[in-house]
N, C-alpha and C positions, 0 to 999 in steps of 0.2 A: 532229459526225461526224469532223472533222479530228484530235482530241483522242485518238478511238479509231485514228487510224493512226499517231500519235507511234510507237509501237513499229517497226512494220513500216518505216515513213522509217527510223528510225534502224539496222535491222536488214538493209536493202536495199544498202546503204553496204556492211556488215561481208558481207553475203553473196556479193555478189560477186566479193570476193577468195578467199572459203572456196572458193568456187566450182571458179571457174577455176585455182586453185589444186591441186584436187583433178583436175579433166581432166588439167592439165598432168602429174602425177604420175602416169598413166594409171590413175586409179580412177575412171573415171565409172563404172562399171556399181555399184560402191558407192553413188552418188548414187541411184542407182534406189529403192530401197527408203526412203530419204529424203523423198525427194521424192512418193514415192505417200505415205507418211503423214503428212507435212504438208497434203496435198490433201484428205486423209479427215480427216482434224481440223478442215480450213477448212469441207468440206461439211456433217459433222456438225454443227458450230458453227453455221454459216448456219443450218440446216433447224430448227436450235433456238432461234435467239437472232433471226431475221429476222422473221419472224409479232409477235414481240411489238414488239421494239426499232425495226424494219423495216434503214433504210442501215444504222446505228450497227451493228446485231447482226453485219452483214455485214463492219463494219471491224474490230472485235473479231475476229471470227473468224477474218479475215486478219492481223490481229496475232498472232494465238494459233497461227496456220501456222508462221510465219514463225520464233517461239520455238522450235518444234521443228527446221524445215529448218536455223538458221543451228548451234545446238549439234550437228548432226547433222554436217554439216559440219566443224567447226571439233575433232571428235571425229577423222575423219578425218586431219585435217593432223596433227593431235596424234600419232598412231600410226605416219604413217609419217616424220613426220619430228622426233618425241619433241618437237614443239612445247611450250617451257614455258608451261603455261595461266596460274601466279602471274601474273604479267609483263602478261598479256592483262587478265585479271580485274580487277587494277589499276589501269590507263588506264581500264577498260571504269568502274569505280567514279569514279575522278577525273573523268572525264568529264561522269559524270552530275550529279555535285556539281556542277561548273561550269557546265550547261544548268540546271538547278535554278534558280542562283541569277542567269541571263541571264535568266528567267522572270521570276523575281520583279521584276529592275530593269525589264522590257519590262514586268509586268502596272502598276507604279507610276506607268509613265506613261499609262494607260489604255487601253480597249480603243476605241474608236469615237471620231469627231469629232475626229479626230486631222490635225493639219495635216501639209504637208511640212515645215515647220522643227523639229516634234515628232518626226516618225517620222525623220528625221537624227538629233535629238540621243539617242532611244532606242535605235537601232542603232549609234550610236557608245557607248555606256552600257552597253549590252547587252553587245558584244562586250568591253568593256572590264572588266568584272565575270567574265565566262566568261574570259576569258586571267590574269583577277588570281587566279582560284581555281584554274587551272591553274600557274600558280607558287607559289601558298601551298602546296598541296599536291605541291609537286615535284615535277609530271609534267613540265613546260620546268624548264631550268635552264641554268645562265649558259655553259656550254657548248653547249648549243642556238641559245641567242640567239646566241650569236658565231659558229656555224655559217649560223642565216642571214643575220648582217651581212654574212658573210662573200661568201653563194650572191651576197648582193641587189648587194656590189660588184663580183662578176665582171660581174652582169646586165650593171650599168649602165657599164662598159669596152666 
């Protein structure tokens, strides 16, 4: 079941911003229309996929919501404020390369009977795979990093 709401986890992050983004701008009444047909796609969805799948149909369905309300949104910001989508799309892609391959190093170390020493050194593995494919593929870059050497040594003054 957890599996079917990957999406909507990772779309709840990005929503939020769209969100309130879009209030700020004063277009909630834009949201309206949104936001009911994401509701009618999550309910459609259910009434169709719960009877058979039962939760699972139901977290699909809120995945498949959630696909329409964030692009709905994020269509918004785009109009009124000529948001470049390249830009977005791109991180949105790199990203997903670098949780792909946090996956894979997290499925390598196993899924059950997993001690505390194991689940330390897979989230230290994990993370460290997902930051490496985020450099390979130049979404951080050496100007980043030295921005936040930079944040981490004001922290620490």
């Amino acid at each position: 079941m957890l599996r079917a709401l990957i999406p909507f986890v990772f779309l709840t992050g990005i929503s939020a911003l769209l969100s309130l983004a879009a209030n700020y701008l004063g277009e909630a009444r834009r949201r309206v229309p949104i936001a009911i047909a994401a509701l009618v796609v999550d309910v459609v969805l259910a009434l169709i996929l719960v009877p058979t799948m039962g939760i699972v149909g139901a977290a699909i369905a809120t995945s498949v919501a959630y696909a329409v309300y964030v692009p709905g949104h994020l269509w918004i910001c785009y109009r009124l404020l000529a948001l470049p989508i390249r830009p977005i799309l791109m991180t949105l892609v790199r990203s997903a390369a670098a949780a792909a391959v946090m996956c894979v190093v997290l499925a390598a170390f196993g899924t059950s009977g997993l001690g505390p020493v194991v689940w330390v050194a897979a989230s230290i593995a994990g993370t460290a795979a997902y930051a490496a494919v985020l450099v390979i593929t130049r979404e951080f870059s050496r100007a980043d990093f030295a921005a936040v050497a930079a944040a981490l040594a004001r922290v620490r003054r």
